[in-house]
N, C-alpha and C positions, 0 to 999 in steps of 0.2 A: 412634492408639495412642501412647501416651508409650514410649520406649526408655529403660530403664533399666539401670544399672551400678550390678552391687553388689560393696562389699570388704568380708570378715570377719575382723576384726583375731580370729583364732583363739584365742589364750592369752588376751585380755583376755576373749575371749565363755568360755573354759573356765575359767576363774577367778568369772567369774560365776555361774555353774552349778555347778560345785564345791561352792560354799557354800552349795548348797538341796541336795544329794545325787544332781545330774541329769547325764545326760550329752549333748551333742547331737545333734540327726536336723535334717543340712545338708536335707536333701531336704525336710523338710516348713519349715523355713527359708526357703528358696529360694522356695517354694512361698506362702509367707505375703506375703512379701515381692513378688515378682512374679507378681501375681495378674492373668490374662489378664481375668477380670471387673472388673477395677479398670481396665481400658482399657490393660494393662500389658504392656510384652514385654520380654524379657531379652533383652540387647547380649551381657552377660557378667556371670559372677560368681566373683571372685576371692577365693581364702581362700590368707592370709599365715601358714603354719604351720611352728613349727621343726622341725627335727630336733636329737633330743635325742642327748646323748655316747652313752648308751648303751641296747639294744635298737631301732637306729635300722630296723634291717631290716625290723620290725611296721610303725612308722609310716610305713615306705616304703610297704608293700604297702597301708594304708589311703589313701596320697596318692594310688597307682593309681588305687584304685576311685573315690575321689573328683571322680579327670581322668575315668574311666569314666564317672561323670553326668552329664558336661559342665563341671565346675568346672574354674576356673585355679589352681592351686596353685603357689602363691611360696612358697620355702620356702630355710632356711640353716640349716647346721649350730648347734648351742648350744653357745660358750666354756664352759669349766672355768674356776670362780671358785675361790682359792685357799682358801676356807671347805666347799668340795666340792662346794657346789651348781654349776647352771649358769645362765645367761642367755645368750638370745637377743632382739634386739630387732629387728623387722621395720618399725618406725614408717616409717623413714625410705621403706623402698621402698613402704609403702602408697605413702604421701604423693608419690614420684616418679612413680611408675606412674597414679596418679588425674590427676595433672594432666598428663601428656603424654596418656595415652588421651583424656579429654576435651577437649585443644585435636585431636584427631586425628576420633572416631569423634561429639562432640558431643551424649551422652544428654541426653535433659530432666529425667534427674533419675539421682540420685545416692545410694545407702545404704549408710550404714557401720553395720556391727554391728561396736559399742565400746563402752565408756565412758568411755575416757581423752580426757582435757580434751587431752592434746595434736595430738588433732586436731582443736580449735577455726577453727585461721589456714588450716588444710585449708576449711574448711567455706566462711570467710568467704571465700578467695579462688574455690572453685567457684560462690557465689552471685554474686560478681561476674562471673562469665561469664553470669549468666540460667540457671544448672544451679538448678533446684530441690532440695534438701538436706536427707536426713533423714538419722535415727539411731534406730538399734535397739538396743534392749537390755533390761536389765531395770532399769526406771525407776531404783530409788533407788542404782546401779549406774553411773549415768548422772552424769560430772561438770556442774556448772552452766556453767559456759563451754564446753563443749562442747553444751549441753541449749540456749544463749544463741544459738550462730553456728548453727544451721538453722532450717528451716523446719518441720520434725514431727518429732516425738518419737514411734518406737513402741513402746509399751511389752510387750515378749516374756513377760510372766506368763503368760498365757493358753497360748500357746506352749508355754512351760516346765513348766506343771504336766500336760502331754503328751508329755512326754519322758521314757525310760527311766533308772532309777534307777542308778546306778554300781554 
């Protein structure tokens, strides 16, 4: 059985969805993605989701439920930008946390639900450990340097048009 590790850059996958009217179902996710018929078994699956300035208490009790299925949720507050919006950027701790888990627990393969090209040099240096390296998403969603440094591209349409409308 291959062990896999997966991280779901959260805001990147819900920006992707957003823009087709959908919301996500982590569970059938998860489910797509480590698929015990694929010779597959889940190490862990981690979803990097912020909390936002305000109504943080809902997406608290959503993070519960979430640890309730099993999932690892990383998560940080969102700055107030002086335009009133906010921003939260979790890249950096994807990116630490993949690569120390993997010099520790050693999966044979590795899936990011993203599309941000910034985790390209993520990608390249997990294949240089002999991690096999995919990415999820929704293809055209999907930056080309980041589409370049793995090994499979999955494409979540199929997924997506099975997901609950907002």
């Amino acid at each position: 059985m291959l062990k896999v590790l997966v991280a779901i850059d959260q805001a990147n996958l819900y920006y992707q969805l957003k823009e087709l009217g959908k919301k996500a179902d982590f569970i059938s996710l998860r489910n797509i993605l480590v698929n015990p018929l694929d010779d597959r078994y889940e190490i862990d699956s981690y979803i990097y989701a912020p909390l936002p300035q305000n109504n943080a208490e809902g997406v608290i009790r959503w993070h519960d439920w979430l640890r309730s299925q099993g999932f690892v949720v990383v998560s940080k507050r969102a700055k107030l930008l002086p335009d009133g919006s906010s921003k939260c950027n979790l890249d950096s701790e994807l990116i630490l946390d993949m690569m120390e888990i993997c010099n520790e627990v050693h999966p044979d393969v590795v899936v990011l639900v993203s599309g941000d090209g910034d985790f390209a040099s993520l990608c390249q240096r997990l294949r240089r450990k002999g991690i096999w390296v995919e990415v999820a998403g929704i293809e055209r969603s999907i930056a080309s340097e980041l589409r370049f440094a793995v090994h499979r591209v999955i494409d979540l349409s199929e997924w997506v048009a099975c997901c609950e409308a907002l």
